[in-house]
C-alpha positions as CSV (number, residue, x, y, z in Angstrom):
1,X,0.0,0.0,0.0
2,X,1.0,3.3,-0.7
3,X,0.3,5.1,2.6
4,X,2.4,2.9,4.6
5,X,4.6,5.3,4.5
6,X,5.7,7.8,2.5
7,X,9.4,6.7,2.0
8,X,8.2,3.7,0.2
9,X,7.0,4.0,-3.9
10,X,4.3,1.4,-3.0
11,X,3.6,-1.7,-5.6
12,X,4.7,0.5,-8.6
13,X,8.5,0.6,-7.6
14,X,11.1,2.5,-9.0
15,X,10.7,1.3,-12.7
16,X,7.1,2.1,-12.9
17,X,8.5,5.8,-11.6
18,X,10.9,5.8,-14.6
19,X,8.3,4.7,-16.8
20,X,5.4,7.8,-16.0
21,X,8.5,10.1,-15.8
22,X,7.3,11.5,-19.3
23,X,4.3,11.4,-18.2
24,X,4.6,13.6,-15.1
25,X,7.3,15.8,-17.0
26,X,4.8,16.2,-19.9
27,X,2.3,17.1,-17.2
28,X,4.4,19.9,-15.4
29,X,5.6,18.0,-12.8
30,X,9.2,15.7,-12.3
31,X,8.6,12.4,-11.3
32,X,11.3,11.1,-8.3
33,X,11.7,8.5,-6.0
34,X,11.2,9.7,-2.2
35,X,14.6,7.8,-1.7
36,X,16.4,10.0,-4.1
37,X,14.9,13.4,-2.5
38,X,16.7,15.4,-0.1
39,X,15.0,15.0,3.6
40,X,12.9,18.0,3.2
41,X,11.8,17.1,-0.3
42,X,10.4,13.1,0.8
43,X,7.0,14.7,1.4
44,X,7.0,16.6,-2.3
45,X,8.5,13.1,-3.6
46,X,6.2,11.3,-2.1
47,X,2.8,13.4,-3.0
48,X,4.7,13.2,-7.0
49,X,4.3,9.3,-6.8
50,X,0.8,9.4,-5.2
51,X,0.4,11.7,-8.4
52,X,2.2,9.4,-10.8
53,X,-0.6,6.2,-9.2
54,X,-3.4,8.2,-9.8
55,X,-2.3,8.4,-13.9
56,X,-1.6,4.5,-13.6
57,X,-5.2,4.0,-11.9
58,X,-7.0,6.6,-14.7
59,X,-4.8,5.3,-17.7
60,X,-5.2,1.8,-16.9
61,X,-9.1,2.0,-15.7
62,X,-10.3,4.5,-18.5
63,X,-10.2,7.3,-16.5
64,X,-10.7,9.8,-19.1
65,X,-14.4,8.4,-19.8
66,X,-15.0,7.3,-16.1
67,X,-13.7,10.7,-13.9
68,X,-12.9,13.1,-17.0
69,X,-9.5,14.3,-16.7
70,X,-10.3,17.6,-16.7
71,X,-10.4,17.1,-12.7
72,X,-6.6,16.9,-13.3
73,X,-6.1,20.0,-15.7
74,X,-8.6,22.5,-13.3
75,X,-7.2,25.9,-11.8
76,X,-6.8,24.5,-8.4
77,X,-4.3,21.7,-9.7
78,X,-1.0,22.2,-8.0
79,X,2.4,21.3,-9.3
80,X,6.0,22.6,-10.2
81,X,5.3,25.0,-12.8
82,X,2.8,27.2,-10.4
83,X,-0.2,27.0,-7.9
84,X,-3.8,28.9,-8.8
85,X,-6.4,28.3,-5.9
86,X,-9.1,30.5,-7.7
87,X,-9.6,31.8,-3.8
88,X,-10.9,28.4,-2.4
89,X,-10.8,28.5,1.4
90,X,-7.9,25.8,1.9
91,X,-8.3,24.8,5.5
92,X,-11.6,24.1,4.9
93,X,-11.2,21.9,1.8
94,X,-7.8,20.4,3.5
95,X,-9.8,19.3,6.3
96,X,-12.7,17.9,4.2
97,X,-10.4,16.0,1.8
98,X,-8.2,14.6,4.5
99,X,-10.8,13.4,6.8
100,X,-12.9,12.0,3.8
101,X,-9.7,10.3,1.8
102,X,-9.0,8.7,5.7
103,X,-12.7,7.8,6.1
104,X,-12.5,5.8,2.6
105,X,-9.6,4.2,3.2
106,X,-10.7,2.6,6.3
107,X,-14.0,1.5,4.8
108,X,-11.7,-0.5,2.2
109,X,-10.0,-1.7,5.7
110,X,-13.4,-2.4,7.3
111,X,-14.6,-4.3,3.5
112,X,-11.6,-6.4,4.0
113,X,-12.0,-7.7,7.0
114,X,-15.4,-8.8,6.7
115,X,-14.5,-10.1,3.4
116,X,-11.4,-12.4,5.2
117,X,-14.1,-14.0,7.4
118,X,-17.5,-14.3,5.4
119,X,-16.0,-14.0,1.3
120,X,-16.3,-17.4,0.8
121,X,-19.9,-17.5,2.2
122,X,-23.8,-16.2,0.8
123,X,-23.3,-12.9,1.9
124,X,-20.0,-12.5,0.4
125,X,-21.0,-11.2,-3.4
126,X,-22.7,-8.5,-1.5
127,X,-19.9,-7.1,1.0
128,X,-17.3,-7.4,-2.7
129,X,-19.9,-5.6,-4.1
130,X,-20.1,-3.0,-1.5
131,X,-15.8,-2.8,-1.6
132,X,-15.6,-2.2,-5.0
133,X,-17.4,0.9,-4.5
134,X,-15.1,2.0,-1.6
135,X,-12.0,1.5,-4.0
136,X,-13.7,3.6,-6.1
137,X,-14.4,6.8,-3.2
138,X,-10.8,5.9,-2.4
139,X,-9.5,6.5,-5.8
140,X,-11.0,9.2,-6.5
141,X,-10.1,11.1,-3.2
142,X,-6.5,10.0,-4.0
143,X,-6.9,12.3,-7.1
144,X,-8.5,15.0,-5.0
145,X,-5.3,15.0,-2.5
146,X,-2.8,15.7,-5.5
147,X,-5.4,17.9,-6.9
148,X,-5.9,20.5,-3.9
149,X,-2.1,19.5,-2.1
150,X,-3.3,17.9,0.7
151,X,-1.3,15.8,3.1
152,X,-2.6,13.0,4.5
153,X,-3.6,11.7,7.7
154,X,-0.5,10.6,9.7
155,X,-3.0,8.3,11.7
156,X,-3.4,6.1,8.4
157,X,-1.3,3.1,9.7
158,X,-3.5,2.8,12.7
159,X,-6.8,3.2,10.6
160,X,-5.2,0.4,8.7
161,X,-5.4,-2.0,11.7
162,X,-8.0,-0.7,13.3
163,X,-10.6,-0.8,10.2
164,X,-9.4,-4.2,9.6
165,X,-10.0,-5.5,13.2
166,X,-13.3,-3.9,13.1
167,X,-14.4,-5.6,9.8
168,X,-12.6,-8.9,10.7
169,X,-13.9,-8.8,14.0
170,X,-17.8,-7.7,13.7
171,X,-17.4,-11.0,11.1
172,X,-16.9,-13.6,13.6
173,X,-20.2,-12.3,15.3
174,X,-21.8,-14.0,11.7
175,X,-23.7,-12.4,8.8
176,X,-25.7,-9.9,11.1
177,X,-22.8,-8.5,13.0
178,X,-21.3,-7.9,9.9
179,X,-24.6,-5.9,8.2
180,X,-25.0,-3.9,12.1
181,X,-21.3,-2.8,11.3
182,X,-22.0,-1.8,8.3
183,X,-25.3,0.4,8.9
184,X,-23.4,2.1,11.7
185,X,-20.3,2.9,10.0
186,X,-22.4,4.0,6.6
187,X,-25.1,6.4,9.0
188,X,-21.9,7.7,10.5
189,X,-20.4,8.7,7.0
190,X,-23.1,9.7,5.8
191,X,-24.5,12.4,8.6
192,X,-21.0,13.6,8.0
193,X,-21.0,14.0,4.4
194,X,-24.3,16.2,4.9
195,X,-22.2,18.4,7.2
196,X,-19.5,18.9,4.6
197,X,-22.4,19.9,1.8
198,X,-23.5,22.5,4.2
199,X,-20.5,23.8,4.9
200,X,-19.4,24.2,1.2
201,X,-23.0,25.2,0.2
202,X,-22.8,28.1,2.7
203,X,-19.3,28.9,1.5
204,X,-20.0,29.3,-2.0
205,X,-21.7,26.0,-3.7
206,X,-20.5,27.6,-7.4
207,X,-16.9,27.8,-6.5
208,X,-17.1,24.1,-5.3
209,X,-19.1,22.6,-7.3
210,X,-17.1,19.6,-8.4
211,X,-16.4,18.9,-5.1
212,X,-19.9,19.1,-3.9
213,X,-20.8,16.8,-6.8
214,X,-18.4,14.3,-5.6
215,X,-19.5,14.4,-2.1
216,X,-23.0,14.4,-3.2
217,X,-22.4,10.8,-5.2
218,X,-20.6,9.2,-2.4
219,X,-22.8,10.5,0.2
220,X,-26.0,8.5,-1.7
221,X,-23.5,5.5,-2.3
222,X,-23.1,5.1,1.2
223,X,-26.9,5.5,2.2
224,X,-27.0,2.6,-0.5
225,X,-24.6,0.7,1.7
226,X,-26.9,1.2,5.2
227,X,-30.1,0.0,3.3
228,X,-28.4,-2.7,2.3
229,X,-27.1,-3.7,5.9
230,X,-30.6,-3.1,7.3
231,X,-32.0,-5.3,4.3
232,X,-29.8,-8.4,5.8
233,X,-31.2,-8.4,9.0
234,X,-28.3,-5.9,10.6
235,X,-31.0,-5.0,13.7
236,X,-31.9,-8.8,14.4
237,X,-27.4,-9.2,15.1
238,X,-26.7,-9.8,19.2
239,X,-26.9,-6.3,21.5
240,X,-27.3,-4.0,18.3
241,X,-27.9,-1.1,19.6
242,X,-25.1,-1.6,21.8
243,X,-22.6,-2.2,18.9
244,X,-23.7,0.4,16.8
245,X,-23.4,3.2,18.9
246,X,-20.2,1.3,20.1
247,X,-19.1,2.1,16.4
248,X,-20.5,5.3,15.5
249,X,-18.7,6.9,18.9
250,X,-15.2,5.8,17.5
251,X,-16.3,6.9,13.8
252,X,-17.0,10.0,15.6
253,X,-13.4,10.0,17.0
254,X,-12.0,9.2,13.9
255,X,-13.2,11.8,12.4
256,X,-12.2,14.2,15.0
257,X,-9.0,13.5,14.5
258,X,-8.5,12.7,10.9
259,X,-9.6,16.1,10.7
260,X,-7.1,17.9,12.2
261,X,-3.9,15.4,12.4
């Protein structure tokens, strides 16, 4: 994974960097290993390769038909040749961006958990199918971090672990405890997602219109995910309302902190 670490050039490796060099030169921006940098360049290196994964993902996925590249080519794009932020209000968008590329990356975590444990079983076509949207949201909020500059949460190794254990462990409880996990993490995600349309609608819903649109998408996506969870019997799995709001407290947390770490 990528976001181990930013010192590492993630499944790519260093000939895949030499390969979208041309790519990343053509595009205003030189491609380079975090190992070659200078200590106070790594974190420039490393957002470059995070850059240079995002054209591998839209080249090889069809990216220009699926996401239109334009997202890539707008005024807010930042790289080596000059920075235009058409005014935006950057903390704001830094936090949203950061809290909701850390909120989709443990979803995937939480998916692959509960895919370990129940894959292989009835329910199983329905959590994949639930994932592959996640990788999706992640994806695309990968773009959005090279996009608007954003750093990343340093707390991702432990959202690693932790959305794992969650999935993996609300598993074992059997089909239910996996849906109860699901509707609580997905409410949670949700109700926040509303938030962040306010927040951006009361700023100026012209100036952030992609992003809005984005959010929007997601936002339903994720209502589609609850449903779901509730549809296979998520409030029948053992002390429910106990685990949900369990869940939804350290969603809560997460997103407190993911926020502003």
């Amino acid at each position: 994974m990528l976001y181990n670490g930013w010192e590492r050039e993630g499944d790519f490796g260093l000939s895949f960097v030499a390969r979208v060099g041309a790519v990343g030169q053509a595009d205003g921006c030189n491609v380079i290993s975090p190992r070659q940098a200078p200590v106070g360049g790594r974190m420039a290196a490393g957002l470059q390769l995070l850059r240079a994964e995002c054209w591998r993902s839209l080249c090889r996925e069809g990216g220009r038909r699926r996401w239109h590249l334009s997202s890539l080519h707008s005024p807010y794009r930042c790289c080596s040749t000059g920075t235009t932020y058409e005014n935006i209000n950057k903390p704001v968008v830094d936090r949203i961006i950061r809290v909701d590329h850390a909120g989709e990356y443990g979803a995937n975590r939480i998916y692959a958990g509960q895919m370990a444990v129940l894959g292989r079983t009835s329910v199983g076509p329905v959590i994949r199918k639930m994932w592959d949207q996640e990788k999706d949201h992640l994806k695309k909020f990968n773009e959005l971090m090279i996009l608007y500059r954003v750093r990343p949460t340093i707390l991702l190794p432990f959202w690693n672990i932790a959305g794992y254990m969650l999935g993996a462990g609300t598993a074992l409880l059997g089909r239910k405890g996996a849906m109860a996990c699901t509707v609580a993490v997905e409410e949670s995600i949700s109700h926040h997602y509303n938030n962040q349309i306010r927040t951006l609608v009361e700023e100026d819903p012209e100036k952030y219109k992609e992003l809005l649109e984005v959010i929007k998408k997601f936002r339903d996506e994720e209502m589609e995910h609850h449903d779901i969870g509730l549809d296979h019997d998520a409030e029948l799995a053992p002390a429910y309302s106990i685990l949900k709001n369990a869940i939804q407290m350290g969603c809560k947390a997460a997103i407190f902190l993911s926020e502003r770490i």
